[in-house]
N, C-alpha and C positions, 0 to 999 in steps of 0.2 A: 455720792450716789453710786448704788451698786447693781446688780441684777439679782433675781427670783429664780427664772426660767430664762433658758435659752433653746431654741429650736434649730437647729445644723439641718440645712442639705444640702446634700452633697451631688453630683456627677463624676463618675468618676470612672473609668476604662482601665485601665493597670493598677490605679491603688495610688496616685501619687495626690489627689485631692481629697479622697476620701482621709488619708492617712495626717492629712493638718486638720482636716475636721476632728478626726479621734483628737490630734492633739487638744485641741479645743474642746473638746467633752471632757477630757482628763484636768484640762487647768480648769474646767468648771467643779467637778466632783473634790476638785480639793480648797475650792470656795464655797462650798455648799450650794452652789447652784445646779437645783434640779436642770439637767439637758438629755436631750435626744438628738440622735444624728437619723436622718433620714433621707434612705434617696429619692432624688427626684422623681424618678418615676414610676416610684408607688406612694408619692405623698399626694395627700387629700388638703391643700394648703387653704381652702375655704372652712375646712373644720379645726384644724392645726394653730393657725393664727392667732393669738391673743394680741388685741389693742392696747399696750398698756407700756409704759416705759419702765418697769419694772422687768419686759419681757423681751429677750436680744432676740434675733434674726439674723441666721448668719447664711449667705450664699456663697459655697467650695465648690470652684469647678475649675476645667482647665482652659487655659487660651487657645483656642484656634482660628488661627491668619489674625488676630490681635484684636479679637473678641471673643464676644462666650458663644460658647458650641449653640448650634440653631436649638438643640432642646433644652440648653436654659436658658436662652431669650424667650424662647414659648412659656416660659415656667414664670420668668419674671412677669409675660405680661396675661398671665391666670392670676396672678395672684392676686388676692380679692382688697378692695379696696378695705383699708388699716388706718386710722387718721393719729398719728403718734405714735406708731409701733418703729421702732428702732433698729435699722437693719447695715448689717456690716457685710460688705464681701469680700471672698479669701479665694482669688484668681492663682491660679497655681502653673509655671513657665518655666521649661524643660533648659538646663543650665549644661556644661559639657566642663570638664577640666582636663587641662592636657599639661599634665606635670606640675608646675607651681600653677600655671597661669589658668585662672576661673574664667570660662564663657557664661555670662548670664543671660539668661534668657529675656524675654519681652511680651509683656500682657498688655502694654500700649491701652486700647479704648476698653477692654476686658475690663481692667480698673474701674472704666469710670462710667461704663453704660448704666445698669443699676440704679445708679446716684443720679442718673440724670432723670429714670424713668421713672421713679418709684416715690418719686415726691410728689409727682402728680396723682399718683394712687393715694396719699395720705401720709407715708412714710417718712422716718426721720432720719434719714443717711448718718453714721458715725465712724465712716470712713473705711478706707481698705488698708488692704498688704497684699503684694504678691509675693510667692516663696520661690524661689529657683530650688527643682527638685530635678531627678537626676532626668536626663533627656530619652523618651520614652517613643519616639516614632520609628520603629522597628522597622515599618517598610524601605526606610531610607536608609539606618543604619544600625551596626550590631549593637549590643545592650555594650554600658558601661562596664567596665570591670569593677569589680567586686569591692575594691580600696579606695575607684573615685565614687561607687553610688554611698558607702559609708560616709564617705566627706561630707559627700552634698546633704543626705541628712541629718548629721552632726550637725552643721550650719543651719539648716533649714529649721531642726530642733531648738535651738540657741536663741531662733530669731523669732520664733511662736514663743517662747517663755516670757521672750521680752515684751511683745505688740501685743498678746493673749493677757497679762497681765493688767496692763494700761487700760484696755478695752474693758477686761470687767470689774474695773474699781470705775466704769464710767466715764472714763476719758477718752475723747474723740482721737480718731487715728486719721491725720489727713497732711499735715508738714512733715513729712518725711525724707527724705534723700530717697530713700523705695520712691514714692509717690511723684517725686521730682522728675525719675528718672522713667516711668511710665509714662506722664502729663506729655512730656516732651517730644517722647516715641508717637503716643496716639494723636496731637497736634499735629506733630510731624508729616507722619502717615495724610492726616486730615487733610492737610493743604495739598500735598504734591500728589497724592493718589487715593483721591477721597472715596473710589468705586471697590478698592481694592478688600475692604474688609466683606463689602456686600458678593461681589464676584467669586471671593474666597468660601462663604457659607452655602450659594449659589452650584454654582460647577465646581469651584476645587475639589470639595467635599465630596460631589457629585461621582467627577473622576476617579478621585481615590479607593471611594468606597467598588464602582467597578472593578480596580482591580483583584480583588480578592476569589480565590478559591482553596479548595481543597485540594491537597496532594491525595495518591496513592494510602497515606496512612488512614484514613480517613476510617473508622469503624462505624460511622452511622450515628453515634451514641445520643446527639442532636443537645448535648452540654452549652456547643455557642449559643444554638439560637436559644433554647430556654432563657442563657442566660444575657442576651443580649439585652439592653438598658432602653431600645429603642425598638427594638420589635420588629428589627430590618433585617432579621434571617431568617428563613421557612426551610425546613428539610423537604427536600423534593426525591421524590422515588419510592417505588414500594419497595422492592427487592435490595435495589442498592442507593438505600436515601443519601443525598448529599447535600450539603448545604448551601444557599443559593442568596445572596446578598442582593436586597431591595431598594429601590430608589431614597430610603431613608436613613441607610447608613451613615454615621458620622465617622468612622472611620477612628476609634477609639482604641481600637485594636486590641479588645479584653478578649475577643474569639483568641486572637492570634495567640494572646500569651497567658492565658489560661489553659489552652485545648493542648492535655497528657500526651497527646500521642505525635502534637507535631505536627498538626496536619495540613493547618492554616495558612495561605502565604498569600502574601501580595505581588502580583505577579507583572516581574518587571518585562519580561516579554511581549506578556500579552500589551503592556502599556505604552510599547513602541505602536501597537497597530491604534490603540486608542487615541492615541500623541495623531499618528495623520489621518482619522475618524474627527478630529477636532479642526486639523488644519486646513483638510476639502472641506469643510463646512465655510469659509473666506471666501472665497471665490464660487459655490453655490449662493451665497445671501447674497455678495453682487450682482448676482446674473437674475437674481429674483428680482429685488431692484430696479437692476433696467427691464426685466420683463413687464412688470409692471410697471412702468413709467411710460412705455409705449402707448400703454394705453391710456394712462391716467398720469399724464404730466406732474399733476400739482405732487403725486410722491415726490417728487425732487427736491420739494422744499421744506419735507422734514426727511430725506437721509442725510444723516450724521454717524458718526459717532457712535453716538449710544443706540437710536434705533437700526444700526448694524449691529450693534452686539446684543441687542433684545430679537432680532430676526434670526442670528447663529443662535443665541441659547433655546428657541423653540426649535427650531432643528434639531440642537444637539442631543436633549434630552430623550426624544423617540430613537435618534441613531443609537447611541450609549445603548439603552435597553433591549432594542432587536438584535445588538453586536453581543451581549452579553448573554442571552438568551442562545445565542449559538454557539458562543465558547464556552456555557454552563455542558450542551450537549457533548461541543467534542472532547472536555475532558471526560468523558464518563469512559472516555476509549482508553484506555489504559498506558498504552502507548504513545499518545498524543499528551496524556497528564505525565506522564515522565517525560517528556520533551519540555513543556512549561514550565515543570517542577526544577529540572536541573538548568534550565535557565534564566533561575528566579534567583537572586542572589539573597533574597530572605532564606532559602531553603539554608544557609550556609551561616545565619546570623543565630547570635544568642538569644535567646527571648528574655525579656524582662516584667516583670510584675513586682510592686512594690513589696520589698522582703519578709514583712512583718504583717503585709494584708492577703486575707484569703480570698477565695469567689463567694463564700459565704457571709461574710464580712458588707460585699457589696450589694448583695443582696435583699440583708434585710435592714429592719430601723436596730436601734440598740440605743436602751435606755443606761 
């Protein structure tokens, strides 16, 4: 059994998930299977869909905190009930090499969310692959060198020809040593810190994406937000527009390493003030707690735990925004953004975008 049509889409921020999709449109076009790659968020997946096992389904995106970015879990669960439509997912997890020795990455429940959901919608799971592609979170750290990102996708190459193969002569992709080595992770994770993927799409994402601003270079030109996947940047200003990052950021970081002039950074200063913006928010939700328990005792008997951490996170989300809202003002002072900027250690890192993919690339479908 083989396929007709395949449908890719893709999410992707630097080019590194988009770029195993292309590979998968290329090992399709040399099986004669009509495919499209399309990104997520400008696919119409209610019109898109054919019901038909004749027809693949392939979901590329990348892992974050060891699941799929919050907008392709929103994508997975848009998508319109399919009863036998066939759907693969191609989770993509940032690998690092330091000389001989490969650090692979980890897509843990990224692998296997999907599979878990999409059967209830009608679908026919035929398995995944994660690829270790080269390590792309630029806020943390500089871009690979030039000799380990060619490795990583030589390998990562290697390992699409083999699994992309298998998959469209029709054979299920699910006993793997890859898959072994994910199951294990997102089990793992599962038992000993089962809040952590949720917490992670919640506020990490939340955090992160606060830190972003514009340096000094900044020409206005408003390239991130147009080209932003999620619609979480608006240029703000008449005279001197600058780009202003919204509670919906995932933190992809294609502004950062798309934008010509350099002007994007993640700012590690400012995220010391953020860091104890988060940690007085502990001992304010206590003091709520017992304020309210003065009055109304029986609060006592559900604070725990988690309604401590659901009393900081509504806190925290209004704090985050009115603190951001006034570090968006005081960079606009020139002198106060060169003070952030030179003590942003992104100002000092290499930017990375996947080599052989453009901002245009991402942008649109390509048949």
């Amino acid at each position: 059994m083989g396929y007709k049509k395949a449908k890719i889409y893709f999410l992707s921020g630097t080019g590194n998930s988009y770029r195993v999709a292309a590979w998968l449109h290329e090992a399709c076009g040399s099986k004669g299977i009509t495919s499209e790659i399309i990104p997520i968020n400008i696919a119409n997946p209610k019109e898109e869909i054919e019901a038909s096992p004749d027809n693949l389904i392939v979901l590329a995106y990348p892992t974050h905190g060891l699941l799929p970015p919050w907008s392709a879990v929103k994508f997975i669960f848009k998508m319109p009930f399919k009863k036998g439509a066939h759907i693969f997912c191609v989770p993509t997890r940032g690998c690092f090499r330091l000389g001989p020795l490969v650090v692979p990455g980890m897509a843990g429940i990224a692998s296997m969310l999907p599979a878990i959901i999409l059967p209830f919608k009608g679908y026919h799971p035929r398995g995944s692959v994660s690829f270790d592609m080269p390590a792309n979170m630029i806020s943390l750290h500089s871009r690979l060198s030039d000799k380990n990102i060619q490795r990583i996708l030589t390998n990562a190459k290697r390992k699409a020809d083999k699994f992309y193969q298998r998959l469209l002569s029709g054979k299920p992709v699910w006993f793997t040593l890859n898959n072994l080595w994910e199951y294990f992770w997102g089990i793992l994770l599962l038992v000993f810190y089962p809040l952590f993927p949720i917490a992670y799409l919640l506020l990490g994402r939340f955090f992160m994406g606060k830190m972003m601003f514009a340096n000094n270079n900044c020409i206005g030109c408003g390239v991130c937000a147009k080209s932003c996947p999620n619609g979480a940047i608006v240029m703000k200003g008449k005279e001197n527009p600058l780009p202003y990052w919204r509670y919906n950021c995932e933190h992809c970081l294609r502004c950062m390493n798309y934008c010509q002039q350099k002007a994007v950074e993640a700012g590690h200063s400012w995220a010391i003030i953020l860091y104890f913006i988060w940690v007085w928010g502990y001992p304010l939700t206590a003091y709520i707690f017992k304020f309210a328990a003065d009055y109304f005792p029986q609060i006592n008997y559900i604070k725990n735990w988690f309604t401590l951490v659901i009393v900081h996170a509504i806190y925290l989300y209004p704090a985050y925004i009115i603190a951001y809202f006034v570090f968006f003002n005081l960079i606009r002072i020139k002198p106060l953004n060169r003070i952030f900027t030179y003590t942003t250690i992104t100002h000092f890192y290499r930017r990375y975008n996947e080599p052989e993919t453009t901002l245009k690339d991402l942008l649109n479908k390509k048949q």
